[in-house]
Each structure stands twice: as C-alpha cells, then as structure tokens.
C-alpha positions as CSV (number, residue, x, y, z in Angstrom):
1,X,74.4,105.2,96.3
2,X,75.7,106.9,93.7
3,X,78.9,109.4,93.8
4,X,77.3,112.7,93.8
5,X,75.1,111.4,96.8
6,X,78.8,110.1,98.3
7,X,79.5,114.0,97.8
8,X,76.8,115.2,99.9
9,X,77.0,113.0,102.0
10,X,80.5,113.7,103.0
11,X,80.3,118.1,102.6
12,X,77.6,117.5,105.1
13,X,79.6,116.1,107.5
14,X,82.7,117.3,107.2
15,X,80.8,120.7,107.1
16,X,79.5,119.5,110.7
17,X,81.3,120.9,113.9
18,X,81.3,118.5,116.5
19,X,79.6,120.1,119.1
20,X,77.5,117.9,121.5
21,X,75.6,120.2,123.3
22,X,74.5,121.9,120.1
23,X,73.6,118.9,118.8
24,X,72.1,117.5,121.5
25,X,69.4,120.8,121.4
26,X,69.3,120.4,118.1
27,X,67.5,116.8,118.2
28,X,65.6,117.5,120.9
29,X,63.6,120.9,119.5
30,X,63.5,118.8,116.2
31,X,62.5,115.8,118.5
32,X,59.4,118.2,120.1
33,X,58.6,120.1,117.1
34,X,57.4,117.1,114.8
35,X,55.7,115.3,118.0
36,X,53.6,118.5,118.0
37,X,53.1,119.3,114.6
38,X,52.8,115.6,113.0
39,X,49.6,113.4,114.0
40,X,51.4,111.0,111.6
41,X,54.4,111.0,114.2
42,X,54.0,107.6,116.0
43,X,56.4,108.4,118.7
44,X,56.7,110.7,121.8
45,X,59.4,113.7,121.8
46,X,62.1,111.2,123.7
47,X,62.4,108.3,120.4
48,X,64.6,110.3,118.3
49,X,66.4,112.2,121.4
50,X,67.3,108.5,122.9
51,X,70.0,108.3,119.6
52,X,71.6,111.0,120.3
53,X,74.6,109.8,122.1
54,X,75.1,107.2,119.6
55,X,74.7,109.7,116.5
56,X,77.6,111.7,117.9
57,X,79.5,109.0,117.8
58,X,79.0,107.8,114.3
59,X,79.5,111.7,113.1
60,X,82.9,111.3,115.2
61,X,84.0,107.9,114.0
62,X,82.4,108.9,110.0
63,X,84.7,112.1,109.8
64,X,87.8,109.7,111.2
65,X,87.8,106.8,108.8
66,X,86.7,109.6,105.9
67,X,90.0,111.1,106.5
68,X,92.0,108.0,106.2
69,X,89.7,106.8,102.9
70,X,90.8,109.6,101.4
71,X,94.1,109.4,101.9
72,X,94.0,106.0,100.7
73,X,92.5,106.8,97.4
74,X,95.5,109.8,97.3
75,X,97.9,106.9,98.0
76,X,96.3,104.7,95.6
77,X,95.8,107.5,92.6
78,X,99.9,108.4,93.1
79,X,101.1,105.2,93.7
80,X,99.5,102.2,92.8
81,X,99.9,101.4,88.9
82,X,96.5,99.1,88.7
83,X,93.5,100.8,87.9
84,X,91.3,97.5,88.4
85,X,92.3,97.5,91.9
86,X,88.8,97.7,94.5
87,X,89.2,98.2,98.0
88,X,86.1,98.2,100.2
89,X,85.9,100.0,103.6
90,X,83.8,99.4,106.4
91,X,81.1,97.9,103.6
92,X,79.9,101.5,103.6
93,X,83.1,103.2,101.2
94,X,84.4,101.6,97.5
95,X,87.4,102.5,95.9
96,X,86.7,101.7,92.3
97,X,88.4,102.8,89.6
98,X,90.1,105.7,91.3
99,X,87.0,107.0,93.0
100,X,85.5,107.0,96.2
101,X,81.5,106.3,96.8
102,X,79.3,105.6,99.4
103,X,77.7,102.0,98.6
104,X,76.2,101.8,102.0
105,X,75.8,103.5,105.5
106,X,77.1,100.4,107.4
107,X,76.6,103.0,110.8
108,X,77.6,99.2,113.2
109,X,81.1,99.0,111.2
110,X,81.6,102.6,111.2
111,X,81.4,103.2,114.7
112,X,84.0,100.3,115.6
113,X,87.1,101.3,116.5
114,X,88.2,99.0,113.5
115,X,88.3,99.1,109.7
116,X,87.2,96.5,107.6
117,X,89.0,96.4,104.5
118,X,88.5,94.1,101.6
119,X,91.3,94.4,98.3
120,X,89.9,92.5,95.7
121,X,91.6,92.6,92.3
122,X,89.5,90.3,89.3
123,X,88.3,87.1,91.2
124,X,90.9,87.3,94.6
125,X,90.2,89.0,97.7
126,X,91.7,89.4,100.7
127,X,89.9,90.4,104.2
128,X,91.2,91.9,107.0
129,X,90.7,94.2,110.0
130,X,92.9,97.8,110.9
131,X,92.5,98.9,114.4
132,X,92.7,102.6,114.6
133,X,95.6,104.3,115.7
134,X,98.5,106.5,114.6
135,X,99.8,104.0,112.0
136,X,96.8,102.7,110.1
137,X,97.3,104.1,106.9
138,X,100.9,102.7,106.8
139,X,99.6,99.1,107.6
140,X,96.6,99.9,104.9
141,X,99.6,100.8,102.6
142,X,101.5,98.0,103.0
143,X,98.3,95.7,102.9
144,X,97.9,97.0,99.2
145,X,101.4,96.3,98.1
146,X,101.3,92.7,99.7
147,X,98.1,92.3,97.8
148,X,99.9,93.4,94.3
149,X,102.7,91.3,95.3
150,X,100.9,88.6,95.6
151,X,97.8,88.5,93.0
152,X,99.1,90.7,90.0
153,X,99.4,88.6,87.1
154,X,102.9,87.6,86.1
155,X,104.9,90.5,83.9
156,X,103.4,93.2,85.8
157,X,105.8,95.7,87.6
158,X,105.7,95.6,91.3
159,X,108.2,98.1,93.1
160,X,106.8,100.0,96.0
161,X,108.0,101.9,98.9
162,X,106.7,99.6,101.5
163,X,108.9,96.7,99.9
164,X,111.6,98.3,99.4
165,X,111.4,99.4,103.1
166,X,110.6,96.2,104.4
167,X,114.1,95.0,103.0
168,X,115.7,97.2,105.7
C-alpha cells in the first residue's frame, strides 16, 4: 500500500467517532439496502451486520496503536541518528526511512492487545511482543536503543536517553 493510501486510510479513521450505536445502524441500513438493491448480493441483510461487533473493535484497537506508531516515528525522527533503521508494527505499519505506511491490514494482530514489533537494521532483526499499557512507548523506546546498541556498526555514536537512564 502505498503512503498516500496509508493517508487515507488513517484521516478516515481518526476522522471516525467511536460511536457503537451509530455504527451499529449504520451497517445494518447499509447491510439491507444492498440485499435489496443488488441481485448480485449473495448474502441476506444479517452477513455483513454479524461483523459488527468485531469491526468496532478493530476501529478501537486501529486508532490506539496509530497513536503510539506515531509517536514512535516522532521519537525516532528526533532522536534516533540512523536513517536505515525499519521498524515493522503489527505487520500492518513500516517505519522506513522516516515515514510511516500501511504495508498491510493485518486486522488479527491489530486487534490483540499486543504489538508486534520487528527492528531490523541491514541483515539483523530482532522480534518481540509490547503488551499495551501506560508504558509501552518507553519499553518500545528503549527496545530501539538496545537494538542500536547492539547491531550498529562499530564507530557509530550511540548515546541515548534510555541508556543513560538505565545507569541510574
């Protein structure tokens, strides 16, 4: 997918208020109107209603791990000095040189209550899993630096926050 499709992807929902009931309605007149107007429509009016619950909570679970995406790519943009550093989230977002795109709509990994994050820097990666909760981003951080640490080539600078305050 390429990045302007990543754009409207995200403005559409992050443009979306949350609201179940409306929603819910929503799918269900949508769900009626093509059963009645499409002969084409192989289904009855309940198919697309019977995803509802689980569409609410990908929009929910999306719009959470957009946020902390983004401000991992802020993080990375300020702080990290390697521009050939590739993160890959959920298999659905990339973070390649500096920007974010949509690769893939990975809808089982988004709507686990984990990330999956891969750093991969020329031919080394490193997996792991973030559960969600108030101190992600600073584990995700921290992941990065250990990752520079660790796999930059020797002469290049490494001095981070997160080291430094791991030293405490």
């Amino acid at each position: 997918m390429v990045s302007n499709e990543y754009d409207k992807i995200k403005t559409a929902i992050s443009n979306i208020k949350i609201d179940e009931y409306f929603i819910k309605d929503v799918i269900f007149l949508l769900s009626n109107y093509i059963t009645k107007s499409n002969d084409n429509y192989l289904y009855n009016s309940t198919y697309l209603t019977s995803y509802t619950d689980e569409f609410i909570q990908f929009l929910n679970m999306f719009l959470k791990k957009q946020q902390i995406v983004e401000n991992i790519k802020s993080y990375m943009n300020k702080e990290v000095k390697h521009n050939d550093l590739h993160v890959k989230i959920d298999l659905t977002w990339e973070i390649i040189n500096r920007e974010t795109i949509i690769t893939n709509i990975s809808s089982n990994r988004i709507v686990d209550d984990r990330l999956y994050v891969e750093i991969i820097r020329k031919d080394v990666s490193v997996i792991g899993f973030y559960y969600i909760k108030d101190t992600i981003e600073g584990e995700l951080k921290c992941s990065i630096e250990d990752f520079i640490k660790n796999y930059c080539l020797e002469g290049d600078s490494y001095e981070t926050e997160c080291a430094l305050s791991q030293v405490d």
